[in-house]
Wavefront OBJ file of the C-alpha trace (Angstrom):
o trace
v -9.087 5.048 -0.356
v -10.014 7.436 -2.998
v -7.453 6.567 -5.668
v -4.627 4.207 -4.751
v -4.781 0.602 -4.610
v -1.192 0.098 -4.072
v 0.728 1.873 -1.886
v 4.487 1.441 -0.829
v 5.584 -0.335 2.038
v 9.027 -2.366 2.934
v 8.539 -6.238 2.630
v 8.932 -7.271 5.714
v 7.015 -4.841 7.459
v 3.103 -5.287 8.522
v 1.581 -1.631 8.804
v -1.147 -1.707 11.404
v -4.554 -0.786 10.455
v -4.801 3.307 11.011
v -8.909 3.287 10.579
v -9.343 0.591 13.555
v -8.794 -2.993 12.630
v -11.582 -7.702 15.156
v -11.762 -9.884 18.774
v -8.058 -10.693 20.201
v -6.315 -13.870 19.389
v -3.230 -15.395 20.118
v -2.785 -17.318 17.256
v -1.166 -20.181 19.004
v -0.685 -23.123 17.271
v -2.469 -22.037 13.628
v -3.314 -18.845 11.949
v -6.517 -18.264 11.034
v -7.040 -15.479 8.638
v -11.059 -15.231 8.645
v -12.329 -11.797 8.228
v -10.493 -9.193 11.194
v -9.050 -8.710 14.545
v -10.155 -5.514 15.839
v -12.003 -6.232 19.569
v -14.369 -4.405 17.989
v -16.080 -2.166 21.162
v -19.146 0.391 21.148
v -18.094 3.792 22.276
v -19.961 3.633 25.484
v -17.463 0.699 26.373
v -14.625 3.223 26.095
v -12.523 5.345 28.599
v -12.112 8.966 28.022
v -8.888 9.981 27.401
v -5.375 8.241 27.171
v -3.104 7.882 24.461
v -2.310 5.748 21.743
v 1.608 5.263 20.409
v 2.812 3.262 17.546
v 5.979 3.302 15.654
v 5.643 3.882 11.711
v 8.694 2.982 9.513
v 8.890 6.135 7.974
v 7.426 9.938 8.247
v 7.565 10.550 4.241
v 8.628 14.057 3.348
v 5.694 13.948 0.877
v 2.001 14.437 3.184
v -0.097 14.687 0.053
v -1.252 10.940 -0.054
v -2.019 12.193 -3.570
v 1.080 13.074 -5.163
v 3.002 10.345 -6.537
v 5.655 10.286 -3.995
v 3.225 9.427 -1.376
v 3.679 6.076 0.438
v 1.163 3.236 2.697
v 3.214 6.024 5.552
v 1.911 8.559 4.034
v -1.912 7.546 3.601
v -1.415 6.650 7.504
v -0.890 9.591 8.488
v -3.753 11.710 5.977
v -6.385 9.666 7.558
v -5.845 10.775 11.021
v -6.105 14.433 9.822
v -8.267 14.705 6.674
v -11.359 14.084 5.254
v -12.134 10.588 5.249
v -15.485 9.903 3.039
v -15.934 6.461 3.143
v -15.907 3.676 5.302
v -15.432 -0.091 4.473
v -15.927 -3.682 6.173
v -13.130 -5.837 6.664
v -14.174 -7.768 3.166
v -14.645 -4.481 1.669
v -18.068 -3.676 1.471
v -18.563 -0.294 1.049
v -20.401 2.970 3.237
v -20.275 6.573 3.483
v -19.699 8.148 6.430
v -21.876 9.886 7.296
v -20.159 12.944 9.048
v -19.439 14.262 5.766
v -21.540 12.433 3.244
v -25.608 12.217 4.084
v -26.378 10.561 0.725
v -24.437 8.540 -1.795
v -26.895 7.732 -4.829
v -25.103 5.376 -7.970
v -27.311 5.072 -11.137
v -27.080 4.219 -14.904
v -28.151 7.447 -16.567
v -28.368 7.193 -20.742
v -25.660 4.954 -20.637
v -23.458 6.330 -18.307
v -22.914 5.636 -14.616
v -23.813 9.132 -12.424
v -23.185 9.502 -9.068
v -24.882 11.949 -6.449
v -22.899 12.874 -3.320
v -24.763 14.497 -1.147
v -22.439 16.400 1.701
v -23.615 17.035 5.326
v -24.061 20.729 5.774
v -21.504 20.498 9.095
v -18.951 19.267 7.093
v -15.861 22.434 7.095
v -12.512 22.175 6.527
v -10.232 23.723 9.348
v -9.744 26.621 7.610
v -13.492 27.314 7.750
v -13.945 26.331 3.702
v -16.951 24.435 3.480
v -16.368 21.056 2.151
v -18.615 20.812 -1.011
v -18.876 20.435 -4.439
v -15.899 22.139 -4.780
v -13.308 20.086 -3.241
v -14.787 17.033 -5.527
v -14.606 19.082 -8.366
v -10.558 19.813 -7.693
v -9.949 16.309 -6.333
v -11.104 15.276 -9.857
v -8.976 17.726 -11.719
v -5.918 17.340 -10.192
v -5.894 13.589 -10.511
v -7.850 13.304 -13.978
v -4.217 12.840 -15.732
v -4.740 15.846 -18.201
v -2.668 18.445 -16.796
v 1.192 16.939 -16.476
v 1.649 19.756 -14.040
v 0.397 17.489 -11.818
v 2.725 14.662 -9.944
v -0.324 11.975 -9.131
v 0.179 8.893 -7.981
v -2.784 7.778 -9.793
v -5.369 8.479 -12.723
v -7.413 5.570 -12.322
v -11.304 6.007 -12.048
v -10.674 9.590 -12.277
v -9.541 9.397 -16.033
v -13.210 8.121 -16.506
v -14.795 10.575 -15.159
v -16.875 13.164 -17.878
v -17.825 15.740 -15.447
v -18.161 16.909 -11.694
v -20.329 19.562 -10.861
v -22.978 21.294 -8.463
v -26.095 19.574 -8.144
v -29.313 21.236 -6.176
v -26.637 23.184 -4.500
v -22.905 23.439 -3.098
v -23.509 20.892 -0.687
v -24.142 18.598 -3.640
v -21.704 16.790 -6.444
v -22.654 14.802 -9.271
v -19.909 12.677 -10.968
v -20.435 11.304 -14.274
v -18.845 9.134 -15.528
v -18.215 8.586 -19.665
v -19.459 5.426 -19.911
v -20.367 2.700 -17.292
v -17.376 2.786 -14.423
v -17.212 -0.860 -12.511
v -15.857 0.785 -9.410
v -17.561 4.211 -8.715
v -16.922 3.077 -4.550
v -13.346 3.283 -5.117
v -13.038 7.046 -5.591
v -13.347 10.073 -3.781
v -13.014 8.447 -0.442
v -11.026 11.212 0.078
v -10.789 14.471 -1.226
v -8.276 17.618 -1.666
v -9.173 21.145 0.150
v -9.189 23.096 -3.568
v -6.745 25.962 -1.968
v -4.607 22.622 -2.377
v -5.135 22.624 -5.899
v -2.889 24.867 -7.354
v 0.120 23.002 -8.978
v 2.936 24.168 -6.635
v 0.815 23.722 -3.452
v -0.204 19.985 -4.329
v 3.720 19.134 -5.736
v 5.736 21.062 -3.314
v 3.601 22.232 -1.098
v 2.727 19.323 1.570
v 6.930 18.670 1.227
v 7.719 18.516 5.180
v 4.680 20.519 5.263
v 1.099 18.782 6.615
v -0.989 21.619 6.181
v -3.341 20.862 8.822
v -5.499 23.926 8.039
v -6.671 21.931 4.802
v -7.819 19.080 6.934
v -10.878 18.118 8.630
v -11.808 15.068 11.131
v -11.965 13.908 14.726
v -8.192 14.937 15.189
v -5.521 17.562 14.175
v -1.944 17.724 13.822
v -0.637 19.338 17.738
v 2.842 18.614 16.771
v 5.753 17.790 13.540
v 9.113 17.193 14.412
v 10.713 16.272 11.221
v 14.272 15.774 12.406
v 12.934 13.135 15.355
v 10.200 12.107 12.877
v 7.760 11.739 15.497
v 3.870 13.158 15.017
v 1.353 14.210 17.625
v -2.677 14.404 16.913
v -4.861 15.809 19.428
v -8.630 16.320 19.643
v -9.540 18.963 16.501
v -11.897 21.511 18.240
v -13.567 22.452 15.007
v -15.173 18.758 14.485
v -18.474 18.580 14.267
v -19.232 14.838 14.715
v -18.344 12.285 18.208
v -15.473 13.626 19.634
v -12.105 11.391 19.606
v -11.604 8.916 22.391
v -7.935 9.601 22.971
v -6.374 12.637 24.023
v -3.513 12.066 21.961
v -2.283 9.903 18.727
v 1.549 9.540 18.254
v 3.507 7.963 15.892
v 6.906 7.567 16.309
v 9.698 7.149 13.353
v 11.232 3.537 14.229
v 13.343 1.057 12.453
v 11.739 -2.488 12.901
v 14.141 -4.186 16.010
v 13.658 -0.558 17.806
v 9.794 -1.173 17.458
v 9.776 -3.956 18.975
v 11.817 -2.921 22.016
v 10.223 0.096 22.519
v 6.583 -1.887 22.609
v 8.189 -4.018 25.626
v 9.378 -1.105 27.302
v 6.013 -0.396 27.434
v 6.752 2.666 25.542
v 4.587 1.675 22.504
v 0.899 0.748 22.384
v 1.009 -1.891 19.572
v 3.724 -2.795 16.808
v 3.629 -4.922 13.513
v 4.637 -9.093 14.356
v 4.431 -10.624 11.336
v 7.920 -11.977 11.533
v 9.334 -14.937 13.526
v 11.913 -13.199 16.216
v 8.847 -10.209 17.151
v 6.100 -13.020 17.658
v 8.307 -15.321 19.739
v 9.324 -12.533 21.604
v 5.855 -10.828 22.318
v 4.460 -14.025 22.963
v 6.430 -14.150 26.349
v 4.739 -10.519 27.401
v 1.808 -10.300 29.642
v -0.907 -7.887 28.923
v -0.819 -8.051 25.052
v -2.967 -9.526 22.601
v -2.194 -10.581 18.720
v -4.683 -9.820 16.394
v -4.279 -11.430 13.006
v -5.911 -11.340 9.853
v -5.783 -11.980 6.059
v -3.291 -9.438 5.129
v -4.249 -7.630 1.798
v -1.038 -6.252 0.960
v 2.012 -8.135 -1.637
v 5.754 -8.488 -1.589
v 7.125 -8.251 -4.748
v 10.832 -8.332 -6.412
v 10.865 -5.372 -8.645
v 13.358 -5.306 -11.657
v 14.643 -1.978 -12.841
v 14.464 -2.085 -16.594
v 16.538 1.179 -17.041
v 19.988 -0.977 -15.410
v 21.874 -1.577 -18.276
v 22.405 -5.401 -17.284
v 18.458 -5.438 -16.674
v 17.019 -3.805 -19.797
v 18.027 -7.134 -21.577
v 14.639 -9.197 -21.278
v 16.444 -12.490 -21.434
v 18.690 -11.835 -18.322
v 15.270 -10.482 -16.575
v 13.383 -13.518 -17.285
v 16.629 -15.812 -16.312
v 16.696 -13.858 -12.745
v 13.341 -14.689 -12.503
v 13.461 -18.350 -13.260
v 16.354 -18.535 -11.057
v 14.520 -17.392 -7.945
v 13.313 -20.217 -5.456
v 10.037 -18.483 -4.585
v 8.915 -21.254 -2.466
v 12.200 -20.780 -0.070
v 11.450 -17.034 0.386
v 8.373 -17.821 1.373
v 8.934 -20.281 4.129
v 11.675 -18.393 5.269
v 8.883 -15.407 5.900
v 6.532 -17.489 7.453
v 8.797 -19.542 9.525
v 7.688 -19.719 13.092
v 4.347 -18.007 12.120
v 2.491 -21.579 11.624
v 1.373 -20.090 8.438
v 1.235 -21.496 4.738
v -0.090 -20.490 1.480
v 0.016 -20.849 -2.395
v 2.424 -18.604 -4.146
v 0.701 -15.656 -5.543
v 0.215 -15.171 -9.089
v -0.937 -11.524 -9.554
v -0.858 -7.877 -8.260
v -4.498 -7.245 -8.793
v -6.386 -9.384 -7.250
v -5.627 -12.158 -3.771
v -6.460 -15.432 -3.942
v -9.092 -14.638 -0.933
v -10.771 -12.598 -3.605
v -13.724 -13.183 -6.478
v -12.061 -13.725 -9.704
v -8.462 -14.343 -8.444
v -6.416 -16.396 -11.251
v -2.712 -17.703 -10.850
v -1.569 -14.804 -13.869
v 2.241 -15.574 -13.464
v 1.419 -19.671 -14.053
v 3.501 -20.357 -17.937
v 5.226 -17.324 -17.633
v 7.614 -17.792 -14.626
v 8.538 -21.136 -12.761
v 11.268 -21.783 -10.730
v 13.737 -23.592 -13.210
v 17.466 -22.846 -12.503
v 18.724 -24.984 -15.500
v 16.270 -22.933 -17.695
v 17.757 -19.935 -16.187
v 21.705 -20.475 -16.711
v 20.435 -21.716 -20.686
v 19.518 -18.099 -20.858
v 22.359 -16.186 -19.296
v 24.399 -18.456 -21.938
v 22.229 -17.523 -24.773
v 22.501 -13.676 -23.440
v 26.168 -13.784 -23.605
v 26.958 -14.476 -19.768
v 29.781 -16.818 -19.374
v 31.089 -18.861 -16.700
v 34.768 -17.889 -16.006
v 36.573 -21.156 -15.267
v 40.153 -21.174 -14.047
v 41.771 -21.627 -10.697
v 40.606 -17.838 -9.217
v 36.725 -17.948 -10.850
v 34.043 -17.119 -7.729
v 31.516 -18.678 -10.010
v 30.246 -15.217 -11.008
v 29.131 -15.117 -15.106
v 30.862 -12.246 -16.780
v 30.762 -10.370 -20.192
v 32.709 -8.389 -22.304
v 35.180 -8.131 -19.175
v 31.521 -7.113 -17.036
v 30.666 -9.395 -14.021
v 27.210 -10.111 -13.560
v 26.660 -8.131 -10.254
v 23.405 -6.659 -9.431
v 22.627 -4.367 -6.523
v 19.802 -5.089 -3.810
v 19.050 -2.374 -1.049
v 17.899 -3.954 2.245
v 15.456 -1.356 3.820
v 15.731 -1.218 7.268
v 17.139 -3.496 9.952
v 14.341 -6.118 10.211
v 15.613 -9.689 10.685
v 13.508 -10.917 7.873
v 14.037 -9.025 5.859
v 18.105 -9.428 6.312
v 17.370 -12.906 6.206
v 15.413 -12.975 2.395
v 18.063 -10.587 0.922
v 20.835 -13.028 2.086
v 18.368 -15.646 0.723
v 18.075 -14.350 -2.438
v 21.896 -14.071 -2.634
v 22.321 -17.529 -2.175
v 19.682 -18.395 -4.541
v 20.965 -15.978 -7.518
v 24.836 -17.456 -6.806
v 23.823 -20.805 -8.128
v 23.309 -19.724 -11.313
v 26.038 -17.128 -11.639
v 24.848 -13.708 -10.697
v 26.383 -11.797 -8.032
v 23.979 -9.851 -5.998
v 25.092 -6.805 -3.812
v 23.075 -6.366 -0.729
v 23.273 -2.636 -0.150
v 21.817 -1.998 4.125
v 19.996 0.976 3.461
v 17.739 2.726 6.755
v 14.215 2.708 7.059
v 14.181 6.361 6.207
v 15.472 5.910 2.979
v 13.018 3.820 1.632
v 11.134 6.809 -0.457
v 14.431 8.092 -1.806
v 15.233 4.039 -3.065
v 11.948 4.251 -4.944
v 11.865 7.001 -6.186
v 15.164 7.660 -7.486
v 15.406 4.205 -8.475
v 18.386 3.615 -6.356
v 18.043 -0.370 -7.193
v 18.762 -3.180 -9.795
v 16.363 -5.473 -7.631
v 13.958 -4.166 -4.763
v 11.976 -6.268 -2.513
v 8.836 -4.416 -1.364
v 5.432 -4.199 -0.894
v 1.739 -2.915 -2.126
v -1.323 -2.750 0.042
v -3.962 -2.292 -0.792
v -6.364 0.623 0.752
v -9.393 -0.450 -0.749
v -10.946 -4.408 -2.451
v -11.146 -3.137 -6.268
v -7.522 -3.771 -7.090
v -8.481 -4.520 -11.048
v -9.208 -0.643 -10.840
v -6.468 0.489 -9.921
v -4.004 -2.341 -12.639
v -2.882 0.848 -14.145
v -0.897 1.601 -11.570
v 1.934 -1.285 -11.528
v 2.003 -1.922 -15.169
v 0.819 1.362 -17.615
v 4.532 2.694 -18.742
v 3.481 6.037 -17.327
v 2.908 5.273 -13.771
v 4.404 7.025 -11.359
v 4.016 3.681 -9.052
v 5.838 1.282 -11.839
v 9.034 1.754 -9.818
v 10.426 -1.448 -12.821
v 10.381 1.057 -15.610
v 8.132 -1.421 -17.773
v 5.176 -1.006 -20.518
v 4.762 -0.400 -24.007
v 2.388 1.513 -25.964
v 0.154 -1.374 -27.000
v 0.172 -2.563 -23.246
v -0.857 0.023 -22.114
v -3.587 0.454 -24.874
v -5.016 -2.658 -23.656
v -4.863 -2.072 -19.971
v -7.275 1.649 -21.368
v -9.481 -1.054 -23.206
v -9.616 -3.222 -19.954
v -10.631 -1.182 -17.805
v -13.682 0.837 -19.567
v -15.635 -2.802 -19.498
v -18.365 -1.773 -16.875
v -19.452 -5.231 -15.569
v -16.817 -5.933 -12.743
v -16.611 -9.710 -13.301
v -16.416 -9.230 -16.902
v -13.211 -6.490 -16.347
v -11.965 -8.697 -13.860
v -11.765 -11.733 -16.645
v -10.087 -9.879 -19.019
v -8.109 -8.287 -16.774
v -6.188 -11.468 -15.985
v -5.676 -12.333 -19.547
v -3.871 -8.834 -20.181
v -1.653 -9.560 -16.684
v -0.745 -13.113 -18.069
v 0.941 -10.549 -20.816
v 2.457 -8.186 -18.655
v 3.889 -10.318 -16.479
v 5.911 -11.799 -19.321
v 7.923 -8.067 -19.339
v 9.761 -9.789 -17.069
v 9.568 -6.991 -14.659
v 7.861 -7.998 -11.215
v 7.851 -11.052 -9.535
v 4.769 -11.977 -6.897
v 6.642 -13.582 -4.162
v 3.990 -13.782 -0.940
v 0.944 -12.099 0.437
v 0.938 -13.074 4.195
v -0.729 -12.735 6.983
v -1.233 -9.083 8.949
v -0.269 -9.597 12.685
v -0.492 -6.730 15.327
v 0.511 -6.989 19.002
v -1.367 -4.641 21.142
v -1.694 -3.701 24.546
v -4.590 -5.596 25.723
v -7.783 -3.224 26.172
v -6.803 -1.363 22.940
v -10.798 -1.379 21.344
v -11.158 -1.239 17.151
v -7.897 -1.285 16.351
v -5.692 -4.139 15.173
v -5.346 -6.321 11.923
v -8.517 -5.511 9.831
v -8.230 -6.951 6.328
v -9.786 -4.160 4.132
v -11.264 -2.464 7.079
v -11.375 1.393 7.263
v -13.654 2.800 10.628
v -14.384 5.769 12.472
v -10.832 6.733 14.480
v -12.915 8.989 16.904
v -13.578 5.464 18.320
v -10.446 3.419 18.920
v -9.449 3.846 22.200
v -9.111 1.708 25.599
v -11.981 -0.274 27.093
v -13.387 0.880 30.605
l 1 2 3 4 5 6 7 8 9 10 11 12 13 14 15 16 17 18 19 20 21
l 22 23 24 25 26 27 28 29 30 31 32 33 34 35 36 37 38 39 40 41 42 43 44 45 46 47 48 49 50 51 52 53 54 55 56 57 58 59 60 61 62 63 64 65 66 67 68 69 70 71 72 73 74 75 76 77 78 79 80 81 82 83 84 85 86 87 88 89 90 91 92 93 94 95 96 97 98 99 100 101 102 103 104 105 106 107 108 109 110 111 112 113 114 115 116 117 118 119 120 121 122 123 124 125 126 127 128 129 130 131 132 133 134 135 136 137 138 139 140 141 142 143 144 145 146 147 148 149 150 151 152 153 154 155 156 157 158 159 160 161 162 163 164 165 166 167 168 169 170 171 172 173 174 175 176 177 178 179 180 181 182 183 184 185 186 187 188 189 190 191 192 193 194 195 196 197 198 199 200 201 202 203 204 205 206 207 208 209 210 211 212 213 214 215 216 217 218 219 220 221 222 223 224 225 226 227 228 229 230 231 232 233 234 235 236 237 238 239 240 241 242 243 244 245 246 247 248 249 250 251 252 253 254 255 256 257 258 259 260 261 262 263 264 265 266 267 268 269 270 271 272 273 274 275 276 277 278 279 280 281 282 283 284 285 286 287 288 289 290 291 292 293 294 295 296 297 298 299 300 301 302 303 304 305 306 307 308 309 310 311 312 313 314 315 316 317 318 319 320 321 322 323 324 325 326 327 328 329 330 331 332 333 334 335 336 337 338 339 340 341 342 343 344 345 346 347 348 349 350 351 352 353 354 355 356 357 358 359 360 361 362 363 364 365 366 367 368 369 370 371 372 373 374 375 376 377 378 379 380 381 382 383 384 385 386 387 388 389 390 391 392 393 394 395 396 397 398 399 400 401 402 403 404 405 406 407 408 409 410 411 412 413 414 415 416 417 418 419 420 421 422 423 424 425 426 427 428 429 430 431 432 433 434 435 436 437 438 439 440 441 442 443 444 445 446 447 448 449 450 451 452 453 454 455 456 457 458 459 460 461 462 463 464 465 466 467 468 469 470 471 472 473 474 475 476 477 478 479 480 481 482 483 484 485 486 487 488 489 490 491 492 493 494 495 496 497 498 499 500 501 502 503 504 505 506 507 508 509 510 511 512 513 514 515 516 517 518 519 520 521 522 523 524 525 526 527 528 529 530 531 532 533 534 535 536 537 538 539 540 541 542 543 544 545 546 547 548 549 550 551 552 553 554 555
C-alpha cells in the first residue's frame, strides 16, 4: 500500500485478500503456510461475467484509506475503486503496474535516493483529470505531516521525502528523497485525485461519501447503501486497461456467525475460517475449497494509557505479566492443527529477514511477579467473608473494561479467557459485547481500558512504517504511549538507508518501547479463506496484491 503498514482489523477476524490471493487446499490434517493460496488462473481460463459476494465486518464511515480513521475495511474497499500503482508477490517483492505506471526508475543521486515514475499516458481519473505528476505531488503533501490540517493515518516515507515534481513532462514525477530512504517501494502505491486535496474534502469529505468520480480502475462504485452497509462495483466504462471479469463485486456488512451462514446458504462466495467452529463447519460443504496461507497480520492487547487505573506503568506492566499468552493462543488455534512461537514484535514476523523476539526481558508470563506489583502499586486484596477476590484501592476496585467486537465465537471465547486469566491475580475485567459496526467508534474514541485487535499489514516493509504503533503522535497508537526522546529515536531509526542496518536498530529501539508497557504481541496466525470452488486468484495470499480485473470463475 502506499503508506500504511498497519491497518485495523478485529482479532478474530481473517480479512480475505481484496487484490486476488494460490492453488486450493484443504488443509486437512496440518497447515502449511508456504507462500499463497490463490488457484492462481490466466485470464483466458476465465468465464465472462458472474459475480463475486463476500461479507466485510464493517463499511467504515471514513472511505479515504488515507485519513487516519481509515481501517484494513477501508483499504478493501479503495482498491476495488482507485488507483492502485503497484503490485506485489505473495513474499512481497515488488512491481508496478503497468496500467498506470510504464516506468519506475530508483537511483542514488548526490547522496540522496531519487525516484522517476513514469505514468502511462491512458491513465485518467473518472472525472477525466489525468493522473500525473500532480496527484503524486498532493499525495505527498497531504501526508508529509507538515500541515496539522491534515488527519493522516500516516507520515512515514513521506516525511522523507525533499521534493516531488514534474519531470520531462506531466506524465512524469520525480521523488526525492532527503537522504537515502530504505523503502522507496513502500510509497505511492496509491495516490489521492488532488481535487481531494483540499483539507475539508480529504477530512470530511469521503465521510459516508466514496467519491467515485476521484477514482480510477477496472471497476466503479454502481451502488452505497449505508444504512444496509452493503456495496456494489460494476465494470468502470472509462478503464483503459483488460476489462474486469465479473459483472459485479459486492460486499456485504456481516457480523462473523452471519458470514458464515450466509456462505452456506450459498448466498456468499467466500468468507474468513480462521477459527475452529467456521472450519469444522465448512469442512462438511461440498463445492468449497480452503485456501490458507502465512497470515501477515497481528493480534495485539492494547492498553489505554489515558485510564486513570492504566496510566500507572506498574499496574500496566503487572496486567501484562499476568496474561497467559500461551493459553490465548491455543485457544485461537484450537481445531486449526496449527502452532507457532509467540510473537515478539509489531514490525517485523518471524517469517521475515531480520525478525527478533523484541518483547523477550521485557514481558513474561509471571503471575507471582504480577500480584508483587499490584501490592507495590497500592492494590490490596480485600479479605473478609464477602471479598470476590477483586484488589481494591482507596475504596476503588480494580475493574477494567474490555469491548468484545462482534459476535465471533473466538473471539467471545479469548475475552472470557482473558477474564479468567486477569481474576487470578485480582483484577476484575468487564467484557463490554460491542457490534461489529462499532469497531471504528471503539478505536477511535478510545472507548476501552484493554482492546484486543489486529494490524495487517498491506505491504513487507513493516520497519517503515514503526512510527505508526509507537511515535506519541500517531494517529494509529490507539494505547496513548511515547515520549519525546522515543520518538526522537524512532526519527533517528528510520533515516538509516541500508534496510538490514534500520532493521537492526530498529529492534533495539522496540526492545525499549515495548517496556511502556503499552501493547502486548499475543499471535500472528494463519489466513484461511473458504471459497466457492472455481473462484480463480483470489484467496489467502500472504503479502500478495494482483490485478482484480482478473479474479473471477474458471470456465
Amino acid at each position: 500500500m502506499t503508506r500504511l503498514w498497519c491497518l485495523i482489523a478485529s482479532v478474530g477476524l481473517v480479512v480475505a485478500c481484496v487484490a486476488g490471493c494460490g492453488a486450493a487446499v484443504d488443509v486437512g490434517e496440518a497447515v502449511h503456510t508456504e507462500g499463497a493460496s490463490l488457484n492462481p488462473q490466466p485470464r483466458e481460463n476465465l468465464r465472462e461475467g458472474g459475480s463475486l459476494t463476500t461479507a466485510l465486518t464493517e463499511v467504515s464511515p471514513q472511505w479515504n484509506t488515507f485519513h487516519a480513521d481509515g481501517s484494513a475495511y477501508t483499504l478493501a474497499l479503495w482498491r476495488w475503486y482507485n488507483p492502485v500503482l503497484a503490485y506485489f508477490s505473495p513474499d512481497g517483492v515488488y512491481s508496478p503496474n503497468p496500467d498506470y505506471l510504464t516506468d519506475v526508475r530508483t537511483e542514488t543521486v548526490d547522496g540522496d535516493t531519487v525516484v522517476t515514475y513514469t505514468i502511462n499516458p491512458d491513465a485518467f481519473f473518472n472525472d477525466g483529470t489525468p493522473i500525473d505528476y500532480r496527484a503524486f505531488v498532493e499525495t505527498w503533501r497531504t501526508s508529509r505531516g507538515l500541515d496539522d490540517r491534515y488527519i493522516v493515518s500516516s507520515t512515514d516515507g513521506y516525511s522523507q521525502i525533499d521534493s516531488v515534481t514534474r519531470g520531462v513532462d506531466d506524465r512524469q514525477a520525480v521523488v526525492r528523497f532527503d537522504g537515502v530512504y530504505a523503502w522507496p517501494d513502500g510509497l505511492f502505491n496509491l495516490v489521492l485525485h488532488p481535487k481531494a486535496a483540499d483539507a475539508d474534502t480529504y477530512n470530511k469529505g469521503y465521510v459516508q461519501n466514496p467519491h467515485p468520480e476521484f477514482g480510477a480502475g477496472p471497476y466503479t462504485i454502481a451502488s452505497y447503501d449505508k444504512n444496509a452497509g452493503t456495496v456494489v462495483f460494476e465494470r468502470n466504462p472509462k478503464w483503459w486497461g483488460e476489462p474486469g471479469k465479473l459483472d459485479r463485486r459486492v460486499f456485504r456488512q456481516l457480523e462473523s456467525q452471519a458470514a458464515l451462514n450466509a456462505f452456506q446458504n450459498g448466498e456468499i462466495d467466500a468468507t474468513g475460517v480462521a477459527a475452529k467452529d467456521a472450519r469444522a463447519r465448512v469442512l462438511t460443504m461440498n463445492g468449497v475449497d480452503i485456501r490458507t496461507a502465512a497470515s501477515p497480520q497481528q493480534a495485539l492487547l492494547v492498553l489505554n494509557l489515558d485510564a486513570p487505573i492504566l496510566g500507572d506503568p506498574v499496574v500496566r506492566e503487572a496486567v501484562m505479566k499476568a496474561i497467559d499468552r500461551a493459553t490465548l493462543a491455543r485457544i485461537r488455534f484450537t481445531g486449526l492443527n496449527y502452532t507457532e512461537e509467540l510473537p515478539g514484535s509489531l514490525s517485523l514476523y518471524p517469517f521475515q529477514p531480520g525478525y527478533r523476539d523484541n518483547l523477550a526481558g521485557v514481558v513474561s508470563y509471571d503471575p507471582d511477579q504480577a500480584a508483587a506489583l499490584l501490592e507495590r502499586a497500592g492494590w490490596r486484596n480485600g479479605g473478609g467473608d464477602t471479598d470476590d477476590g477483586i484488589r481494591t484501592k482507596d475504596g476503588r476496585r480494580l475493574s477494567l473494561t474490555l469491548p468484545n467486537v462482534g459476535d465471533d465465537t473466538t473471539g467471545l471465547n479469548l475475552s472470557r479467557a482473558l477474564q479468567a486469566i486477569l481474576a487470578k491475580v485480582g483484577i476484575d475485567l468487564v467484557v463490554q459485547q460491542r457490534p461489529s459496526s462499532d469497531f471504528s467508534k471503539v478505536v477511535v474514541n478510545k472507548e476501552f481500558d484493554l482492546f484486543m485487535m489486529g494490524f495487517q499489514s498491506s505491504d513487507p516493509f513493516g520497519m517503515a512504517y514503526f512510527c505508526q504503533v509507537w511515535c506519541s503522535d500517531s494517529q494509529f497508537n490507539p494505547a496513548g504511549a511515547g515520549t519525546p526522546e522515543l520518538d526522537a529515536r524512532i526519527r533517528a531509526m528510520s533515516r538509516i538507508g541500508d534496510p538490514m542496518a534500520q532493521i537492526a536498530a530498529g529492534n533495539k529501539v522496540e526492545h525499549e518501547a515495548f517496556e511502556q508497557y503499552s501493547n502486548l504481541p499475543l499471535f500472528n496466525g494463519p489466513a484461511m479463506v473458504a471459497v466457492k470452488s472455481g473462484l480463480a486468484n483470489y484467496g489467502a495470499g500472504q503479502f500478495y496484491v494482483g490485478p482484480i480485473e482478473d479474479i473471477g470463475w474458471e470456465k
